[in-house]
TORTIDREN-19404 format. One record per residue (C-alpha): residue number from 1; residue in three letters; x, y, z. Coordinates in Angstrom, 1 decimal. Layout:
residues N
> NUM;ALA;X;Y;Z
...
//
This chain:
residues 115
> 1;UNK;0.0;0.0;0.0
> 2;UNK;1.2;3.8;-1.1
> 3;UNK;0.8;6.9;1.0
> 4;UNK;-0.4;9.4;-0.6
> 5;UNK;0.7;13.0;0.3
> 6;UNK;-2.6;14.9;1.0
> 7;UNK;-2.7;18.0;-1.5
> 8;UNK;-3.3;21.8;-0.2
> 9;UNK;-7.4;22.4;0.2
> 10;UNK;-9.1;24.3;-2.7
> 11;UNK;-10.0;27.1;0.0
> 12;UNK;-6.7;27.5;1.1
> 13;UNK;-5.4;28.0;-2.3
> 14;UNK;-8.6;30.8;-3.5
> 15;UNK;-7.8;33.0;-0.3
> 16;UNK;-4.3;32.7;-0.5
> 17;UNK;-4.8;33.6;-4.1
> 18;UNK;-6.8;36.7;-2.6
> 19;UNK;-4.2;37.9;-0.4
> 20;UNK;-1.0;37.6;-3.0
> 21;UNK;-3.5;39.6;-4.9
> 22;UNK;-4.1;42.4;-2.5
> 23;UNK;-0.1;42.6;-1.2
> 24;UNK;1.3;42.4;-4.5
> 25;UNK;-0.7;45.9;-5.9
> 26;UNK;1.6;47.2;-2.4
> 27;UNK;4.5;44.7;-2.4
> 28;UNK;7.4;47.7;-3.8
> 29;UNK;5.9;50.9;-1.7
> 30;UNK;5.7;52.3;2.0
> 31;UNK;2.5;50.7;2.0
> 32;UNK;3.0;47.0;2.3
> 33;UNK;3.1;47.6;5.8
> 34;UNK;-0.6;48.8;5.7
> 35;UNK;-1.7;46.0;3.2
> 36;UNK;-0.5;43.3;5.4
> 37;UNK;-2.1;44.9;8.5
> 38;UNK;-5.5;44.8;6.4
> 39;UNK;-4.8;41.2;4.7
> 40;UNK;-4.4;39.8;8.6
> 41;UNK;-7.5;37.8;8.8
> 42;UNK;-6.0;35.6;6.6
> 43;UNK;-3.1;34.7;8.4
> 44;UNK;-6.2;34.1;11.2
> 45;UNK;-8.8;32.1;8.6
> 46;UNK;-5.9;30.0;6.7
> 47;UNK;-5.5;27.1;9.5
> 48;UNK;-1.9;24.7;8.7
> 49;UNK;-4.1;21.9;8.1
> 50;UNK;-5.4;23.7;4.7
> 51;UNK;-2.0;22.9;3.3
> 52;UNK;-0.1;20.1;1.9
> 53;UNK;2.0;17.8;4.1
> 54;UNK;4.9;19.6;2.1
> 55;UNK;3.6;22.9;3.0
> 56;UNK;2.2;22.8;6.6
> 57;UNK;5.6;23.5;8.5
> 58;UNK;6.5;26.7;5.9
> 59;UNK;2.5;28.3;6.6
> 60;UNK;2.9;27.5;10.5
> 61;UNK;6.8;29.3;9.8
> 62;UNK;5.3;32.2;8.8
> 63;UNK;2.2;32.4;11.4
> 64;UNK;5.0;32.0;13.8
> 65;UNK;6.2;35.3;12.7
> 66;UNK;2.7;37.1;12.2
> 67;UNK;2.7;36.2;15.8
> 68;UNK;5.6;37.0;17.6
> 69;UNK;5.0;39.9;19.7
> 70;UNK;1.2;38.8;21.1
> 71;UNK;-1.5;41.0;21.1
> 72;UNK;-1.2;44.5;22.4
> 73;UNK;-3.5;45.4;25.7
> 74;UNK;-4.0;48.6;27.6
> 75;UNK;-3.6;49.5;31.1
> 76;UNK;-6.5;47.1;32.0
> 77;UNK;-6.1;44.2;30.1
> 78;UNK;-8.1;44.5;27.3
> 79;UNK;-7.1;43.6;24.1
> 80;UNK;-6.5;46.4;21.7
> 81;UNK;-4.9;44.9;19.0
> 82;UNK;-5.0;41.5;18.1
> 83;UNK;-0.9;39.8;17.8
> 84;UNK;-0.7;39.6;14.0
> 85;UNK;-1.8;43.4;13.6
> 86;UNK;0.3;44.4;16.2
> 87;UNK;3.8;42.3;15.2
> 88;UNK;3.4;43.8;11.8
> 89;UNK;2.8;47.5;12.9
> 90;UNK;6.2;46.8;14.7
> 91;UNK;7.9;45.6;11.7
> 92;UNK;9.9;47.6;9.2
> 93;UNK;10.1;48.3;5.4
> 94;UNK;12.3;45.2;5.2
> 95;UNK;10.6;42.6;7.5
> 96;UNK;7.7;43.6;5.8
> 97;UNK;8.8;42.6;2.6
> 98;UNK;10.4;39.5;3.9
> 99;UNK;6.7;38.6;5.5
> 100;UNK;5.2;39.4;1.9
> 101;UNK;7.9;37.6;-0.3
> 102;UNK;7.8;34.3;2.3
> 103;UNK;3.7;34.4;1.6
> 104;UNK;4.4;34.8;-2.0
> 105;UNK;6.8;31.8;-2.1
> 106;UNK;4.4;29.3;-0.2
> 107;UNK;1.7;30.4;-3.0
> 108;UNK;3.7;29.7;-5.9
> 109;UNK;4.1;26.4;-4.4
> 110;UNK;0.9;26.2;-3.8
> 111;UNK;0.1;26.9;-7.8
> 112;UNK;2.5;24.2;-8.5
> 113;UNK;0.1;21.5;-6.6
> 114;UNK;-3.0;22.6;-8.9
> 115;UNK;-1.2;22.1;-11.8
//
């Protein structure tokens, strides 16, 4: 008997599609960091188990990083911004781009598997 690598889900593959979309129009400018900030839900709604066996350690790399600093609370507590807004509004020009070009490299991969 074979094992047969499970493929990337259709879904994740359409919303990723969305997102390179939507970051690409802003990958070369000041405003990538604004993009991703407003493309976050997806690093939220894409879950690793969307993705390929080949491709569940490099999307779980790169939540790891969306997530880094934790969310961002004010003097009681309260959340005021969620941890992926508030790792990217730290981030600058560069580790913005490096977010955006690591998201753009798991989705030509991702192309590969639906070809």
């Amino acid at each position: 008997m074979s094992t047969v690598m499970k493929k990337s889900n259709i879904f994740a593959y359409i919303e990723l599609s969305k997102m390179v979309e939507e970051l690409r129009q802003s990958a070369a400018s000041d405003k990538l960091k604004e993009k991703l900030k407003a493309q976050a839900a997806y690093f939220n709604i894409l879950e690793p188990r969307y993705f390929s066996d080949s491709l569940i350690s490099e999307w779980e790399g790169i939540l790891a990083i969306t997530k880094q600093k934790g969310a961002k609370v004010d003097d009681e507590g309260k959340v005021i911004s969620n941890a992926i807004s508030n790792t990217i509004e730290s981030f600058n020009q560069k580790e913005c781009q490096k977010l955006a070009d690591q998201v753009f490299g798991l989705f030509e991969k991702l192309q590969k598997e639906f070809q």
